[in-house]
N, C-alpha and C positions, 0 to 999 in steps of 0.2 A: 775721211771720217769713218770711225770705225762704230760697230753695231751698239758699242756701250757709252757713246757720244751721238747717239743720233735720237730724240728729245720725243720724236712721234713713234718711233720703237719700245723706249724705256718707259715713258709714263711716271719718271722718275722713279723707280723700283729700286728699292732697299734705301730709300732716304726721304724723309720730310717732304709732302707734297706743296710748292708755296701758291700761294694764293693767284698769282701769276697764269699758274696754268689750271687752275681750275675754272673754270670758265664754263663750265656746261652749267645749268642752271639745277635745281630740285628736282623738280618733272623727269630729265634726261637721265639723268643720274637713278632715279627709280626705277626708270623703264631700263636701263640696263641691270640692276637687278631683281626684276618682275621674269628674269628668262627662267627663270627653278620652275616656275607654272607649265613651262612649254615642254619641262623632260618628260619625254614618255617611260623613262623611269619609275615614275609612282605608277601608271598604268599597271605596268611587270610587275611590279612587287604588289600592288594591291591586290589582285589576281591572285597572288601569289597566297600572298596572308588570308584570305577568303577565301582560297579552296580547301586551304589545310588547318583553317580554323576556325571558320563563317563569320557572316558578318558582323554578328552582336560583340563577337569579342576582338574582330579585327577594331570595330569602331570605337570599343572602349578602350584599347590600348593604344589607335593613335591620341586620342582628346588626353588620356595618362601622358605620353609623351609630350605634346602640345603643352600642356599644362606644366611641364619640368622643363620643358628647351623653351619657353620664352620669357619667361624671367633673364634667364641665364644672358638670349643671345641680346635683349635690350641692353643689359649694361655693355656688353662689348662693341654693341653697335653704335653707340651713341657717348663711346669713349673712341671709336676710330673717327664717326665722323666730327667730333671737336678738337682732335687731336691731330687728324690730318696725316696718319699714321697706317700704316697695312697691319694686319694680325701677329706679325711676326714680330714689328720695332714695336706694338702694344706688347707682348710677351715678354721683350727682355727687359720691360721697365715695370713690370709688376709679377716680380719677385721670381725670376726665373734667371737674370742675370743672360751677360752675353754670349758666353761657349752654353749654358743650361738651354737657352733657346734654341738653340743650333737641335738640339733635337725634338724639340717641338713644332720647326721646318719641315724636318722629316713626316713627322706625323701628319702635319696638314699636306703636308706632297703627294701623302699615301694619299689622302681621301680624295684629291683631286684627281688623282692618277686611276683608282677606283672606279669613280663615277665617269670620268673622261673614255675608259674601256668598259664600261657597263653600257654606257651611253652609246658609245661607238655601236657594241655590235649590235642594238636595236638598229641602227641608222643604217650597218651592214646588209641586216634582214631585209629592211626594205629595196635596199639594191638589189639584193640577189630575185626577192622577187617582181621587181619590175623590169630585168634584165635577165635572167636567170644565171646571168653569172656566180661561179663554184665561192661558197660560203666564204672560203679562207681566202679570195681574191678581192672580194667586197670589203673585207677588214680591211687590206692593204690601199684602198682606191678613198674610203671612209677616211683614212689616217691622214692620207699625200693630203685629203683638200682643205683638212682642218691652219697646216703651215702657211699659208697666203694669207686665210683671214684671220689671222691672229696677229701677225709678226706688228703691224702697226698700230695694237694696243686699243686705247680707247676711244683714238680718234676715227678708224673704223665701226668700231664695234658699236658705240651710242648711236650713227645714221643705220646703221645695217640696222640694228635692235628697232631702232623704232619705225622704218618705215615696214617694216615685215611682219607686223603687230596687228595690221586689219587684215591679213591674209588668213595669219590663224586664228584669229577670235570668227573670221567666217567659214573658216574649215571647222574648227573642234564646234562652233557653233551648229553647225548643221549636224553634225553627229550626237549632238546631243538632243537636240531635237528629235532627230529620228526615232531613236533610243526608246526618248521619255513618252512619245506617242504610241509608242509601240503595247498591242494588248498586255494587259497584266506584269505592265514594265515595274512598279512600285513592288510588287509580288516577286517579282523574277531578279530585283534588286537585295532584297533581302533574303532570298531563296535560292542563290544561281545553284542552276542543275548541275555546276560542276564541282560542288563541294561535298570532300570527301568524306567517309563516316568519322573520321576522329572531330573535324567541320561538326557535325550535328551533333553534339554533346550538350553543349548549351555555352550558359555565359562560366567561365571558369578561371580562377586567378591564374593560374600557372599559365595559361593560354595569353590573358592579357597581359601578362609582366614580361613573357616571349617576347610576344611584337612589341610591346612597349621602349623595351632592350634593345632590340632591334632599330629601331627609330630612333633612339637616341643620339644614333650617330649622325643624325640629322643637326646637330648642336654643332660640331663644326663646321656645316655649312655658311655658317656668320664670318668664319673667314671669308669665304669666298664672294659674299655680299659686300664686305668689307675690305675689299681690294675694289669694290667701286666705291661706298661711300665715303672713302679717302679722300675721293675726289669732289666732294661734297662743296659748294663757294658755303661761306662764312656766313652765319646767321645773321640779320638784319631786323629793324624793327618792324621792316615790310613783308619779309618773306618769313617771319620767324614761325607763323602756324604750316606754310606748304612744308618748311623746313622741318619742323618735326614728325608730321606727317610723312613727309618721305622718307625719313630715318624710318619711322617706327614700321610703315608697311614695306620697305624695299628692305631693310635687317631682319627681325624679329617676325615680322608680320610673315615670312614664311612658314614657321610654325602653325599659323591659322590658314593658310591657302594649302597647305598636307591637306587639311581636314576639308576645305574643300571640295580639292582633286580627287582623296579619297569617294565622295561622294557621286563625285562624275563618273570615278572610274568604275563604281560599282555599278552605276546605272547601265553602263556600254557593257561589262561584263554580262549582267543578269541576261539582256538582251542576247548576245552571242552565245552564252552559255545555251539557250534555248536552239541554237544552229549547226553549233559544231563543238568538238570534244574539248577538254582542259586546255592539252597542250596548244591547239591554237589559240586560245583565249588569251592565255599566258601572252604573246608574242604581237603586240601591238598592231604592226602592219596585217596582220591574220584579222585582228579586234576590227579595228579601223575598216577594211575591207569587206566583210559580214556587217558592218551596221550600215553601209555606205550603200550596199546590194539594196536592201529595204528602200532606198530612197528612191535609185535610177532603175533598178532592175534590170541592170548589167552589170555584170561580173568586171569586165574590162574597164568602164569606166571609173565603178567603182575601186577598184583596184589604183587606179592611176589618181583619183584622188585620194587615197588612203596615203599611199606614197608620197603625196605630194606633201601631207600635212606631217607623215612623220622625220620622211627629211627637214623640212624645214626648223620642226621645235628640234632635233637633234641640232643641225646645226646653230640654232642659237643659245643650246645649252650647251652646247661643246667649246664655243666662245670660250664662256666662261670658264668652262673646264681647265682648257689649255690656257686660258692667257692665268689663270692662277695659279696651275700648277709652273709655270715659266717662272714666276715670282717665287712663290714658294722656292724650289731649287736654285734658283738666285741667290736665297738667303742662305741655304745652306750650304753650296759650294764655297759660298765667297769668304767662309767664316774657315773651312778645312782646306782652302787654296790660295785663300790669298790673295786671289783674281778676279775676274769679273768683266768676261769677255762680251756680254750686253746682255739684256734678258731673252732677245730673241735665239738665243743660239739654245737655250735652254727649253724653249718651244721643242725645236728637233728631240731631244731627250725626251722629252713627257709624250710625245704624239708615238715616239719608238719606243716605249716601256708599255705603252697601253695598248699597241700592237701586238705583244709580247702575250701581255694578259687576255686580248681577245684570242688569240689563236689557242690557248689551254681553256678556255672555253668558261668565263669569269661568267658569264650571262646565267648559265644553269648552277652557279654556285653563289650567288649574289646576298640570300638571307645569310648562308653559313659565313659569309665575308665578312658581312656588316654584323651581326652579331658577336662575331670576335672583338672587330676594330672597336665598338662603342666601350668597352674597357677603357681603352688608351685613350681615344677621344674625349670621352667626356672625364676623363680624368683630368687632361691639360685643361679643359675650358671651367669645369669646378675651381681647378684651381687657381687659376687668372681670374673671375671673377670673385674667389673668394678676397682675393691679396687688393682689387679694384674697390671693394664693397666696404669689407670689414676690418682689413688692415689700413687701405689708407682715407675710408671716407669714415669711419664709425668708431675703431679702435686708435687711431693717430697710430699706428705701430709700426708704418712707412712715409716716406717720404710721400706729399701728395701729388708733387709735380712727377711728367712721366719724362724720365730719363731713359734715352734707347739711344748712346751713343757709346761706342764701342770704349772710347779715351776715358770713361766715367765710371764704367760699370766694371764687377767682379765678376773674375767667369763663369763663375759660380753661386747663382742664389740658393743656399736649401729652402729659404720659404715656401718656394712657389717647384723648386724643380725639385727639391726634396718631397716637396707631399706630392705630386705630381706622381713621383717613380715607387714610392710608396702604395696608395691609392693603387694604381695599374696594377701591380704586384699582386695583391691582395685580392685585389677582383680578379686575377687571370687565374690564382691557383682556385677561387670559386668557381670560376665560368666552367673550369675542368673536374669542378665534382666533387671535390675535397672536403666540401661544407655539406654535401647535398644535393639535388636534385631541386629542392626551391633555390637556395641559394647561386646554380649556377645562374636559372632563370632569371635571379634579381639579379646576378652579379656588377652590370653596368650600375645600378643604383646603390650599390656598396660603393664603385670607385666614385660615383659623385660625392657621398656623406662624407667620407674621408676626405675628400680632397676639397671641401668644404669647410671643416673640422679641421684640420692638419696645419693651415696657413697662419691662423692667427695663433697656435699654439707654439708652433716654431719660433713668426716674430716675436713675440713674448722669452723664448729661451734665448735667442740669439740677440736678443735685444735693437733690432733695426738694423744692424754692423754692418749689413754683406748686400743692404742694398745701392750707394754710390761708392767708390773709391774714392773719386777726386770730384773737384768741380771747376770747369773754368769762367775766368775772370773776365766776361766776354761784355761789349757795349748793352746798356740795356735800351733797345731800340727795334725798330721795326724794318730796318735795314738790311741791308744785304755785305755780307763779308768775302773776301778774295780768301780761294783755297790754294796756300803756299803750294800742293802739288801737282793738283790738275789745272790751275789757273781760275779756274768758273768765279763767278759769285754767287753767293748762296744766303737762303733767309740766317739770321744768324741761330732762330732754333737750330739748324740744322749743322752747326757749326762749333767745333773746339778748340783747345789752345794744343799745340805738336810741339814738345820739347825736341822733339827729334829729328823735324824739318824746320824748328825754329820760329814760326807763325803758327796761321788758323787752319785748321784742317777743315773739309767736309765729311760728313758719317759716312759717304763710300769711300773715300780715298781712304779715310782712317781704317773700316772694315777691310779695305784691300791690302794694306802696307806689311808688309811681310819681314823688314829688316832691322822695324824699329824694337821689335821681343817685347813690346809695351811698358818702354821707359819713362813713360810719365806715369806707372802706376806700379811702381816692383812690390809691389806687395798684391797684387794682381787676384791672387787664388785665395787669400782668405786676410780677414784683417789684423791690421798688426796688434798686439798685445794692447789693449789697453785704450784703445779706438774708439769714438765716440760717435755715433752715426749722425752724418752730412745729410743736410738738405732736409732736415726733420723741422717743421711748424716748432717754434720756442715754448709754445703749452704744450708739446707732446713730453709725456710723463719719462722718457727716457732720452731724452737729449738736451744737454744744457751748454754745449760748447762746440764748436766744428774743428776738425783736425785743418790742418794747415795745407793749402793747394799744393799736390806734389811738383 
């Protein structure tokens, strides 16, 4: 059996999740994405944004962000988990098309790959200092351990997640504690000694529309929520409130636990700030350590429980890290090769790229990272929710049902991949100054409006054309169909008609087939003359007739 047949590896990745294997219940499924609370990532950056711009304006520019990414990530989270779909096969069915997606793979691999090496080397730091092993050997020892707990997907990952869960709500518990008793901790919170003088200016837009920009790139994290609530079982008339509930706080609801964490972290900071200089403050396991002193009044102890709590939320943020960027690269190889050697083989790629990035030292350049990336980012996510929202639930200007099968789709949407690369565009020649100095600041919220703006104006030019090619003529049932080339059975969502193997195909085998040059669609790259767009609701004010199954 090789690694892209083997069912507790793959987690079904890059195809319709069926009801079969979702089996973990709402609860389980939350708490696998309840791990974003555990990155000591918001620690470092909170830190970060409050020494070089204090509190008032670090805190109004995350609730600015908060307040722009949960709109956004509700509708995509709670189109993955009724659709039963990863971020990627949501993308190619609202309005980005099947090669257009292929590069919004990339993009979400970035931010995976990102946070997976930002993450790492916190989790490095702490090795090094509880071992004193040399910096750049702790990355590589971080990286080896992440491949074991990954490779088996979600069937590790939900027992590991959730029994590991009262460790650290008693670990960060007691540091918080300390913290908040601590003299003059409210004062020291909003006041940490380690903020610089540009820090005490006061509240100032430019400052909050920074961080705000900054944080924005938090908006794609809903992919990454959403490669577990994929695996969400099917709403019920029993479960329907735990149901939506766990949608809304295991997707979106991370948006409000920033604000949160924010909160905590400021409190640990002000406290250390009063101990020892910036740069330890900055570096969690330092943070963690100094508040921990205050408790036992030992250095060494405290030390070894600093350590202990920061490995640990590393490691369960890193989960996530790696089994999504495994997916993510999944979709985009399998779209430029043709193959599709399992997802775990692609684990080794993501853990060795973000090795790469620890060792050039991604940790001290992490605001400047993420404030590039929220360009691109939230340009793709504007635009997939605009094309979700406006084109197919309010304007009828798409198809409503989500089509993400390779045999159906053109390779090219400009609705969603044309404002998409537009939007980016626009904001990257902002971000660099072209517009100004506010404008670079806003820039990220330039590529949202546009790429908000842009989707229904296109479907309106292009008239719906370029969202199906074809459609197949499949049983309509709740059944399961034989894939003419790998043999499996598959839901028949998950399934098309193959001019070219003569039967039903499955959406991986179809994403993998390499010989067929996509003979069931030769008109593949844009519509033929005269085309009337498929799969359109009969009220919708631009289609009154469906072209013929090719």
């Amino acid at each position: 059996m090789g690694l892209a047949d083997n069912p507790q590896m793959e987690d079904y990745s890059l195809r319709y999740t069926p009801a079969a294997f979702r089996k973990w219940s709402p609860w389980m499924v939350f708490l696998s994405c309840l791990v974003g609370i555990s990155a000591m990532a918001g620690y470092a950056l909170d830190a970060a944004f409050v020494d070089a711009f204090g509190f008032s304006n670090a805190l109004v520019g995350f609730l600015v962000a908060a307040a722009v990414t949960l709109p956004l990530t509700l509708v995509i989270a709670f189109a993955i988990a009724r659709k039963h779909v990863d971020i990627d096969l949501l993308t190619r069915g609202s309005g980005f098309g099947y090669l257009g997606s292929t590069l919004t793979s990339l993009v979400y691999a970035t931010y995976t790959l990102i946070f997976l090496a930002y993450e790492g080397a916190i989790m490095a730091q702490a090795v090094t200092a509880l071992t004193h092993l040399d910096i750049h050997l702790s990355y590589v020892v971080v990286s080896a351990v992440m491949i074991p707990l990954t490779l088996y997907g979600m069937s590790f990952s939900a027992k590991f997640q959730a029994w590991t869960w009262p460790i650290w709500i008693a670990l960060i518990g007691l540091a918080l504690g300390t913290a908040a008793t601590a003299p003059d901790a409210g004062h020291n919170m909003v006041h940490p000694a380690t903020v610089s003088p540009t820090g005490m200016a006061g509240l100032t837009v430019l400052a909050v529309f920074t961080i705000a920009a900054a944080q924005l790139s938090l908006a794609t994290q809903v992919g990454e929520q959403g490669d577990y609530l994929r695996l969400m079982p099917d709403p019920t008339a029993r479960n329907r409130g735990r149901w939506r509930l766990a949608v809304i706080m295991g997707g979106p609801g991370f948006a409000l636990f920033a604000v949160g964490i924010f909160f905590a972290s400021t409190l640990l900071v002000g406290y250390a700030s009063t101990k020892v200089d910036a740069a330890h403050v900055g570096i969690p396991v330092d943070l963690f350590t100094t508040v921990y002193e205050r408790l036992t009044g030992n250095h060494t102890v405290a030390l070894v429980l600093a350590g202990l709590l920061v490995l640990l939320s590393q490691i369960k943020i890193n989960i996530m890290n790696t089994y999504s960027g495994s997916l993510s690269w999944s979709n985009f190889f399998s779209r430029l090769l043709h193959r599709h050697p399992g997802r775990a083989a692609w684990v080794f790629l993501q853990v060795g790229l973000s090795l790469v990035l620890m060792e050039i030292d991604i940790f001290n350049h992490i605001v400047e990272v993420l404030a590039w990336y929220s360009n691109v980012g939230v340009a793709w996510i504007g635009a997939m929710v605009a094309d979700l929202v406006i084109n197919k639930r309010w304007l009828k200007l798409a198809p409503p049902e989500l089509v993400f099968h390779r045999a159906h789709l053109y390779h090219v949407n400009p609705v969603g991949f044309g404002s998409m690369i537009v939007a980016g565009a626009v904001s990257m020649v902002a971000y660099y100054g072209a517009f100004g100095a506010t404008a670079a600041a806003l820039s990220p919220f330039i590529a949202l409006a546009l790429a908000i703006v842009l989707p229904p104006v296109v479907a309106l030019a292009t008239r719906g054309r370029w969202y199906i090619a074809r459609l197949s003529e499949l049983p309509e049932n709740d059944g399961e169909l034989p894939c003419s080339v790998c043999g499996g059975d598959y839901d028949v969502v998950d399934m098309a008609t193959c001019p070219h193997h003569g039967g039903t195909i499955c959406s991986l085998c179809c994403s993998t087939e390499g010989a067929c040059h996509d003979a069931c669609k030769p008109n593949a790259w844009r519509p033929p003359k005269g085309a009337v767009p498929l799969g359109m609701p009969k009220f919708a004010p631009v289609a009154e007739k469906e072209l013929e199954v090719a």
